[in-house]
C-alpha positions in Angstrom: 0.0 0.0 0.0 1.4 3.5 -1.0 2.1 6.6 1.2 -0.8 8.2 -1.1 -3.0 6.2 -0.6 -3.0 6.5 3.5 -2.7 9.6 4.1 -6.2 10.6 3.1 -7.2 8.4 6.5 -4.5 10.0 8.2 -5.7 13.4 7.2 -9.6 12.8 8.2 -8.0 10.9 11.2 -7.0 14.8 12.6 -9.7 16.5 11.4 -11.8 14.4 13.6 -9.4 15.1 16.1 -9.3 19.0 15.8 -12.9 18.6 15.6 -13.3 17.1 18.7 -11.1 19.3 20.9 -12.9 22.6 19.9 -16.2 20.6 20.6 -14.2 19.9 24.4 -12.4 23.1 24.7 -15.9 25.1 23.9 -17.7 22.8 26.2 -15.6 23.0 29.1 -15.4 26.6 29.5 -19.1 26.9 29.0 -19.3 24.1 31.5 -16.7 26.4 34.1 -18.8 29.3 33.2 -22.1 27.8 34.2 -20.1 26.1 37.6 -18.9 29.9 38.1 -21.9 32.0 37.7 -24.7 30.1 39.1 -26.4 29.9 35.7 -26.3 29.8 31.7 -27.6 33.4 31.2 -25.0 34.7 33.6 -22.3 32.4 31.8 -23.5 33.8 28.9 -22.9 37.1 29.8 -19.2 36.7 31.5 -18.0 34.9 28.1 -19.7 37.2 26.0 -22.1 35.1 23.8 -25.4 34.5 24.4 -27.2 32.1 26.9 -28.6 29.4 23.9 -25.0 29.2 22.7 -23.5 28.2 26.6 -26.5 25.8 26.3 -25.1 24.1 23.0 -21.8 24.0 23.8 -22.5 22.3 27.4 -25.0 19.9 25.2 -22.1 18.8 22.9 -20.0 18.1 25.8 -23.0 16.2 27.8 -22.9 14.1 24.2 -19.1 14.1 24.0 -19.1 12.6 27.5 -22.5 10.3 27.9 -23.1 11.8 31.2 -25.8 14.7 32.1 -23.7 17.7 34.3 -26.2 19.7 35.2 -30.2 19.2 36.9 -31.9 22.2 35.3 -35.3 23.6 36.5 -36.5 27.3 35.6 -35.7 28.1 39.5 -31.9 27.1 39.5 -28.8 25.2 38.1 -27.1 22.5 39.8 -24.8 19.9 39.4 -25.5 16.3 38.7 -23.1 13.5 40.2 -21.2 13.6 37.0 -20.8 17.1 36.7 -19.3 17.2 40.6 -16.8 14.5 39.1 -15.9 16.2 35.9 -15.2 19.5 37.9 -13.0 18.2 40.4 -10.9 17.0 37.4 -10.7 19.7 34.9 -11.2 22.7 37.0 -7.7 22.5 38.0 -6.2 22.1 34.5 -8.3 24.8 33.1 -6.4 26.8 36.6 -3.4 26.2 35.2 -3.7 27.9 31.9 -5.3 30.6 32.9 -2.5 30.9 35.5 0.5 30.5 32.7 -1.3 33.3 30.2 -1.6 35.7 33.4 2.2 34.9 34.3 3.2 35.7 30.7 0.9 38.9 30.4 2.8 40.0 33.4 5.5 39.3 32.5 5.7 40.5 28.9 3.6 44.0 29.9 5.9 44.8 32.5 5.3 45.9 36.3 3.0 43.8 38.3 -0.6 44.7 37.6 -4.7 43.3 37.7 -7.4 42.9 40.6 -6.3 41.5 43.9 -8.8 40.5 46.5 -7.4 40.6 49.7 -9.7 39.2 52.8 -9.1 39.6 56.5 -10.2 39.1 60.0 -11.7 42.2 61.1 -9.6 43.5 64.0 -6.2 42.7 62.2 -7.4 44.0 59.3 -8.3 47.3 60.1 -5.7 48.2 62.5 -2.8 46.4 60.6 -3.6 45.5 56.8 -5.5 48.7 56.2 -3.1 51.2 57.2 -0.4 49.5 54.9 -2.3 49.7 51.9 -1.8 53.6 50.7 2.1 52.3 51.0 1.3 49.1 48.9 -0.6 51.4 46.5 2.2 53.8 45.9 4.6 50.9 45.2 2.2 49.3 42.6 0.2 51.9 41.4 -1.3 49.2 38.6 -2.8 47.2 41.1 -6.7 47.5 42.0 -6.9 46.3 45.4 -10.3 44.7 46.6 -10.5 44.2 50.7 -12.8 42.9 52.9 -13.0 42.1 56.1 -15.0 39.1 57.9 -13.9 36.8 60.4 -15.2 33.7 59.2 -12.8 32.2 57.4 -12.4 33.0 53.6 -13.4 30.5 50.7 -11.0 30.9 48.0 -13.1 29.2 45.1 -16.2 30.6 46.0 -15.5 34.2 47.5 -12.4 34.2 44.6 -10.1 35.4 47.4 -6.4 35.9 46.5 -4.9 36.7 49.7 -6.2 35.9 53.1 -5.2 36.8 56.6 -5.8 34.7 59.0 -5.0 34.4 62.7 -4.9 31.5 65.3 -3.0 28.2 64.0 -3.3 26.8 60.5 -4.6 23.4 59.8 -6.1 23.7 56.4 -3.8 21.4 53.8 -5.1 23.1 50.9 -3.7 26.8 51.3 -0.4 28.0 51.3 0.0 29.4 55.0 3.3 32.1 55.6 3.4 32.9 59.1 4.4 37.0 59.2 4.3 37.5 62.9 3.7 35.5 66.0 0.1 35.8 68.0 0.6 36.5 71.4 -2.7 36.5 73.5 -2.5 38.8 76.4 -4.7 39.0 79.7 -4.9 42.5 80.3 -6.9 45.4 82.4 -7.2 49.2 82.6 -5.0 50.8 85.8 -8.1 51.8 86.8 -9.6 47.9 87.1 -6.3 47.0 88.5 -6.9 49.2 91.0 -10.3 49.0 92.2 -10.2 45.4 92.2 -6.6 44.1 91.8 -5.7 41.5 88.9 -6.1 37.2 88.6 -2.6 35.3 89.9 -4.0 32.2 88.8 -6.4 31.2 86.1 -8.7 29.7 88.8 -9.1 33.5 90.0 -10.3 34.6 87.0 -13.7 33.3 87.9 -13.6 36.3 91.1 -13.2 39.0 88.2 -15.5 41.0 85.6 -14.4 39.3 82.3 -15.0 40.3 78.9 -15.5 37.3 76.4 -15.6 37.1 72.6 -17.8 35.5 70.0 -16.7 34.3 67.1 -18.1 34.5 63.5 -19.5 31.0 64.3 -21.3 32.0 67.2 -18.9 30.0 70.0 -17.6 32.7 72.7 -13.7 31.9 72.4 -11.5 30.0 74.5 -9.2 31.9 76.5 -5.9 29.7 76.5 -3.3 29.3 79.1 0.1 27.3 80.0 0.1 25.8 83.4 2.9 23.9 84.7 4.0 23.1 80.9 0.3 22.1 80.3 -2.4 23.8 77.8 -5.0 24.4 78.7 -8.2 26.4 78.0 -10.8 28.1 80.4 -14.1 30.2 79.2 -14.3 33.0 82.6 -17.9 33.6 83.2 -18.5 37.0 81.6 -19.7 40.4 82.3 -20.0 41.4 78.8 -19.4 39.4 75.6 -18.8 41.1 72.3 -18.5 39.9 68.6 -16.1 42.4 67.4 -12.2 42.4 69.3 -12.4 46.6 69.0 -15.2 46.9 71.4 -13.8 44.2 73.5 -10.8 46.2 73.6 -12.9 49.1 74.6 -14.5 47.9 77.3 -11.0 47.0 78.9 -9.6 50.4 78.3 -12.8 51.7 79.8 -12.4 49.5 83.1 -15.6 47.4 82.4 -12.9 44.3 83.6 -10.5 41.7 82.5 -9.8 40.4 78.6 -7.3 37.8 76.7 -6.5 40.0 73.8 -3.8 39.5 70.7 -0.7 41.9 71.3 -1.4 43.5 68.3 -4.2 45.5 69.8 -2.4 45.8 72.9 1.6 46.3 72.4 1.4 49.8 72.2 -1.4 50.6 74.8 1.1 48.4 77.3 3.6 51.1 76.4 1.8 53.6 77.2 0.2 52.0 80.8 -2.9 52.4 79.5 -3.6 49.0 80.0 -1.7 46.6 82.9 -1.2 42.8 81.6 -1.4 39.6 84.3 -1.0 35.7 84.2 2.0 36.2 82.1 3.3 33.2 84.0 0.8 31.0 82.7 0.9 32.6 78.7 -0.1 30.2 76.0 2.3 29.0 73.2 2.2 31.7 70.5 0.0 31.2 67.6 0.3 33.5 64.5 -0.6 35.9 61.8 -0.8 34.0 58.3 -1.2 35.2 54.9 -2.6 32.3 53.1 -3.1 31.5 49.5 -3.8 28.8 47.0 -1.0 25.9 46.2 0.3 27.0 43.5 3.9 26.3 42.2 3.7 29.7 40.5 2.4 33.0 41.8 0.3 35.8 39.9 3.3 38.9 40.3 0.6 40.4 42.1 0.2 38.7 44.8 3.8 37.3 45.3 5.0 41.5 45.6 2.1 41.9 47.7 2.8 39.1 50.2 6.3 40.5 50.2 5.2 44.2 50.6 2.8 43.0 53.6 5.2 40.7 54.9 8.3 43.4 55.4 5.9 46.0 56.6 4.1 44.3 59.4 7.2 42.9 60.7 8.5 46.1 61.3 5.7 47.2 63.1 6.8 47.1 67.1 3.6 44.6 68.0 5.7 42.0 70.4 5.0 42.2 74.5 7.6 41.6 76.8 6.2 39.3 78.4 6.4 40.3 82.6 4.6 39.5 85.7 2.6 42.3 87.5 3.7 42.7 91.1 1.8 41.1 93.5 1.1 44.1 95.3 -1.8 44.7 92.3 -2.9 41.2 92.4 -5.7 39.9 94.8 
């Protein structure tokens, strides 16, 4: 048989080949889309075209695979079994070009530019993160910077976070986690407290003085945590107030309402100042710490790699660390 006369199979062989690709390639970004924006009209509009064509390229790719992605209704969009499976799979492939043409749009159009959503708990976000920013935004004038604060923590896929701060210890496998600072947590009281009622020696006394708790996002009021005789251990103080926001926790110390565990970061400088008195250093916890956290990826955006740097160098030259020292017993009762 002759070279001729094969290669007019070889030739249809590829075209069905091309042919099927752009039937995949089509598919699965209307597919993403769809995953993405909650629905086919809204795919429709973030990919330009309109909502019948996201339809028929999600239909060729149903075909393509013999498997149904998505339950549709005229109320809502969801995934099927299938389409859950096929996510998990190419989601991250599709990831990784996007994330090579961003790297080489960078880095062919010079400094580092784009959207960055940054996310943080509330307290260390406003006094710490915020204040940086005007010095970030002078450094990289190119980059838009989107910031919000919550304490729950951040979804990455969902809320399309880039950067997260996060405080407390880090147990998640799936993000990247860079410890910046250490988290002291501090008991502490107004002179004025200390005064009128003296401070805890042990943790056992804390249950003879006005406490101030704090809730968290989920609703639980938060552990206070201790050391004793090389031991952790964790005590909740019966409270006089209790507060879902660390500033007005903070506030009520200052204001001599009673006794807090609060992160040296709130309290460094007020320490300095004697506004506030600290107690139980004896029995502080192990530090925990101040994270930024991102996606696992091998290669970072230039965006967020300068701005994890930028963050990184300013906050640790930020004077946030207590000496750690025992009030005289004299103030104690």
């Amino acid at each position: 048989m002759s070279t001729s006369e094969t290669h007019p199979q070889h030739a249809a062989s590829e075209d069905s080949l091309a042919c099927s690709f752009s039937t995949s390639y089509a598919g699965v970004i209307a597919f993403l889309a769809v995953v993405s924006e909650g629905s086919f009209a809204k795919a429709g509009d973030r990919l330009g075209i309109g909502r019948s064509a996201v339809s028929r390229n999600v239909q060729k790719l149903e075909a393509q695979l013999d498997a149904r992605l998505f339950l549709r209704t005229t109320r809502s969009t969801s995934l099927t079994r299938e389409g859950e499976l096929f996510y998990e799979n190419c989601h991250p492939g599709v990831e990784r070009i996007v994330q090579a043409l961003e790297d080489m749009r960078e880095l062919r159009h010079g400094p580092p530019r784009g959207q960055l959503r940054i996310c943080s708990t509330i307290g260390f976000g406003r006094r710490i993160v915020a204040p940086l920013l005007n010095g970030f935004h002078a450094a990289y004038p190119d980059i838009a910077i989107d910031f919000v604060l919550k304490d729950s923590p951040a979804d990455f896929t969902s809320d399309r976070v880039d950067v997260a701060f996060r405080d407390g210890r880090m147990d998640d496998s799936q993000v990247v986690a860079k410890q910046i600072i250490p988290m002291q947590m501090i008991v502490c009281a107004s002179p004025a407290y200390a005064s009128a009622h003296g401070l805890p020696r042990t943790v056992e006394e804390l249950d003879d003085h006005r406490c101030i708790n704090f809730r968290t996002a989920s609703g639980r009021v938060a552990d206070w945590e201790f050391k004793v005789s090389g031991v952790s251990c964790k005590a909740v103080p019966k409270a006089l107030h209790t507060f879902n926001d660390s500033d007005l926790v903070l506030q009520a110390v200052l204001d001599g309402h009673g006794v807090a565990q609060l992160a040296a970061y709130q309290v460094s400088g007020l320490l300095r100042e004697n506004r506030l008195q600290a107690c139980l250093a004896q029995h502080a916890p192990d530090d925990r710490g101040h994270y930024a956290c991102y996606l696992s990826r091998k290669h970072l955006p230039a965006r967020i790699r300068v701005f994890i740097d930028h963050m990184t160098e300013q906050i640790r030259a930020l004077d946030l660390h207590c000496p750690t020292q025992v009030v005289p017993l004299s103030l104690c009762r």
